[in-house]
C-alpha positions, 0 to 999 in steps of 0.5 A: 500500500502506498502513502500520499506524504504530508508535502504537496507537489506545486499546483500548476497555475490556471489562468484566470477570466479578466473581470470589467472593474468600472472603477467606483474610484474615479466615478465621475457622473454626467451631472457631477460637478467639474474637480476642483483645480489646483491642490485639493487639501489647500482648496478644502482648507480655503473653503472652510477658512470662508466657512463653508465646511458644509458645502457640496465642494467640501465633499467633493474635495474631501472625495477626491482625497479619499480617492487619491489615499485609495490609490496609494493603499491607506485604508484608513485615510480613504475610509475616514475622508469618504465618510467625512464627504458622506456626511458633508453630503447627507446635511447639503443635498435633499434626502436620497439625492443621487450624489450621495450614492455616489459618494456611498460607491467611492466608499464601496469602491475603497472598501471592495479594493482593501478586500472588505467585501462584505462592507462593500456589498452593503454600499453598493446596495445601499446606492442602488437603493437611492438610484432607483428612488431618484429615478421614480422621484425627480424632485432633485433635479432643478433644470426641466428642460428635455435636455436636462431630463435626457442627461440624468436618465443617462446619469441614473441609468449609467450610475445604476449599471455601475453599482450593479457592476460592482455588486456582480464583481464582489459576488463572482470574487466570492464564487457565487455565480448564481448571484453574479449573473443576476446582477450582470444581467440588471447591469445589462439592461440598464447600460443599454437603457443609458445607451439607448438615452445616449443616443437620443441626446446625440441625435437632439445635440447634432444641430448644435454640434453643427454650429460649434463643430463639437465632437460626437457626444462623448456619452453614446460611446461611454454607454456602449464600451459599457454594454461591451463590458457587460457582454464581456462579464456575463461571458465569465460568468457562463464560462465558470457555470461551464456554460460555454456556448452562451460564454462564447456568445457574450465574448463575441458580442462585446468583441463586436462593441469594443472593435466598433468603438475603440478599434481592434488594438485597444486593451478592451479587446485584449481582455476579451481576447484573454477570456476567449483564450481562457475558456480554451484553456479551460476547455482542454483546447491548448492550441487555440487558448495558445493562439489567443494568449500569443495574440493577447501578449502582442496585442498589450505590447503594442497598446500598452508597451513592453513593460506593462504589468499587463505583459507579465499577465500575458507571459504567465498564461503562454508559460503555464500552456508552454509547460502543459504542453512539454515545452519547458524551455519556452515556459522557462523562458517566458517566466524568466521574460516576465521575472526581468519586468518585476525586477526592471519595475519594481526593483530586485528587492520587492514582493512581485520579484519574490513571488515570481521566484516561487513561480519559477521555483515550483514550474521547475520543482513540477519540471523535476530539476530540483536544483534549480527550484531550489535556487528560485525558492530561496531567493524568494524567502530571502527576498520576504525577509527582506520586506518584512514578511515573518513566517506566518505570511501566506506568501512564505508559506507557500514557499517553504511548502514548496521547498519542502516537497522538493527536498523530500522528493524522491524515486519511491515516489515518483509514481505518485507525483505522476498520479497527482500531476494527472489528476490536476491535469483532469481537473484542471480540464474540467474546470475545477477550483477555477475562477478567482478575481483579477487584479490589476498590479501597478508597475514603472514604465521600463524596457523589457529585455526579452520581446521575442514571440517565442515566449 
């Protein structure tokens, strides 16, 4: 009788479904007032120097810096300068007026980025509340003219999308489908609602634009990148439910929106190119995902340059096929690529450069040169060390697991490291512990060093 040891063989990555995020953080409404110019924190001390404390200008300053404090990853700053424009609007704006909504999906936004999904949720809900009020009550609105009525039906019904957006993201990062797909449905509906608005307004502005040679109205197009990316969600979504048909479908609808409105090299495209490539891969079919992924990666290099993080992104997934594929020496070669950006990025000492190590280190523990994995392991943990990590960190874990099976492997139980390989491998192809949430990493525009195709 043969024992499973108590270490674990490295699992071979599996790529994930690029979700649209609509990015609460920088909401900017059709009817919200223009930022305010210059330093935000002087023109919020001006303004309460002349005793205007309770004043929509002082909340949308005060938004602005909990936006800008989200950004750079401190928590309690954004949360404390949100609430504060929270509370500012709720005293100077009429009850459920929808410009608190907005504030409550910054809140939400912030909330969602630092991992508080659950806090998260309840903001979104509660925006989406005061959005659907405001749609049935239009007391807030001064101006009564057709115009003015066409602007916020598009606001309302774009601002309305975006939250049931927001909400479908948190509940695909929390595996529960059923729920996103509800969600991505509404947000569907209500973006082609807002597109349907935006071209009523584009065609009531054309004489107008006629005489002052304005460009196209600039909210048709928004509206209809945002049904693209409703397409794009819903084809995640019904690819994790494993319907592939109906993935496949949305894919194709959003591809036709995006290329109609943005042209064939943009990073819209791209991401849904990744999906499609992704539900190949998924499916078991390696030449075609390979195909996509090939296509994805030069398509980041020419709309975004070489260095982007984007690019990594791309030589992950070619290495992760590279290597199912038998093909050691490119999947080596496109990690090494992708391991010179982090360390051209972010420096040699940083969490991205170590965490790439341990990817290098568990492809070639699952390669089987040991010597090898060992070397990119132990880099790794030294380069957590060097960031403060201790050893309760998720991230050293992993890497002292790793290390561990690779010291512990042996002849007498190779047979069983194959077993584990195939099983993975079978699951893998049918989808199983697939799906996580996507997050973009922030990365220096610098030259990568290896551009070739190959990878």
């Amino acid at each position: 009788m043969m024992f499973l040891n108590s270490y674990t063989r490295p699992a071979t990555p599996v790529p994930d479904f690029l979700l649209t995020d609509n990015n609460v953080l920088e909401k900017n409404s059709a009817t919200k007032s223009p930022s305010l110019p210059g330093d935000i924190s002087k023109k919020l001390d001006d303004l309460k120097l002349f005793g205007k404390e309770s004043n929509p200008q002082v909340a949308e300053a005060l938004s602005t810096l909990g936006q800008s404090c989200a950004r750079n990853g401190n928590k309690a700053k954004a949360l404390h300068y949100y609430n504060q424009a929270l509370e500012i609007s709720k005293e100077t704006l009429p009850s459920g007026h929808p410009h608190i909504a907005d504030v409550l999906c910054s809140i939400g936004g912030a909330m969602k980025k630092f991992d508080m999904l659950e806090e998260s949720k309840y903001k979104f809900q509660e925006a989406l509340t005061i959005y659907r009020k405001a749609n049935k009550n239009r007391s807030w609105i001064t101006d009564t003219d057709e115009a003015s009525k066409a602007q916020s039906d598009y606001y309302l019904q774009h601002s309305t999308a975006s939250a049931l957006c927001s909400l479908g993201n948190i509940e695909f990062q929390q595996k529960k489908m059923t729920s996103a797909l509800k969600y991505f449905e509404d947000a569907l509906l209500d973006a082609k609602r807002a597109a349907v608005t935006g071209v009523v307004m584009d065609r009531k502005s054309r004489s107008s634009r006629a005489l002052t040679k304005n460009p196209k109205l600039k909210n048709l197009k928004d509206a209809r990148i945002f049904v693209a990316e409703m397409f794009n969600n819903l084809g995640n979504v019904h690819a994790e439910l494993d319907n592939r048909s109906a993935a496949t479908r949305h894919y194709n609808q959003a591809l036709a929106l995006q290329m109609q409105e943005l042209g064939e090299d943009d990073p819209s495209v791209a991401d849904t190119l990744h999906n499609m490539g992704t539900l190949h891969h998924r499916s078991g079919e390696m030449i075609f995902a390979l195909k996509s992924y090939k296509q994805v990666l030069k398509m980041r290099r020419l709309t975004l340059g070489n260095r982007h993080p984007q690019v990594v992104h791309s030589l992950v997934n070619l290495s992760t096929l590279h290597e199912k594929a038998g093909e050691f020496d490119k999947a080596e070669s496109a990690l090494q690529a992708a391991l010179r950006i982090l360390v051209s990025s972010h420096g040699g000492t940083s969490e991205p450069v170590a965490d790439m190590r341990v990817q290098l280190g568990d492809q070639e523990a699952r390669i089987g040169t040991e010597k090898a994995a060992l070397e990119h392991l132990e880099i790794a943990l030294k380069l957590y060390e060097k960031v403060e990590f201790d050893d309760s960190h998720p991230s050293v874990k992993k890497a002292k697991d790793s290390i561990e099976y690779v010291k512990n492997k042996s002849d007498e139980n190779s047979s069983t490291n194959s077993l584990v390989e195939a099983t993975e491998t079978i699951g893998t192809m049918f989808n199983k512990g697939c799906g996580v949430f996507c997050f973009n990493n922030d990365a220096s525009n610098l030259q990568i060093v290896d551009s070739r195709d190959d990878c």
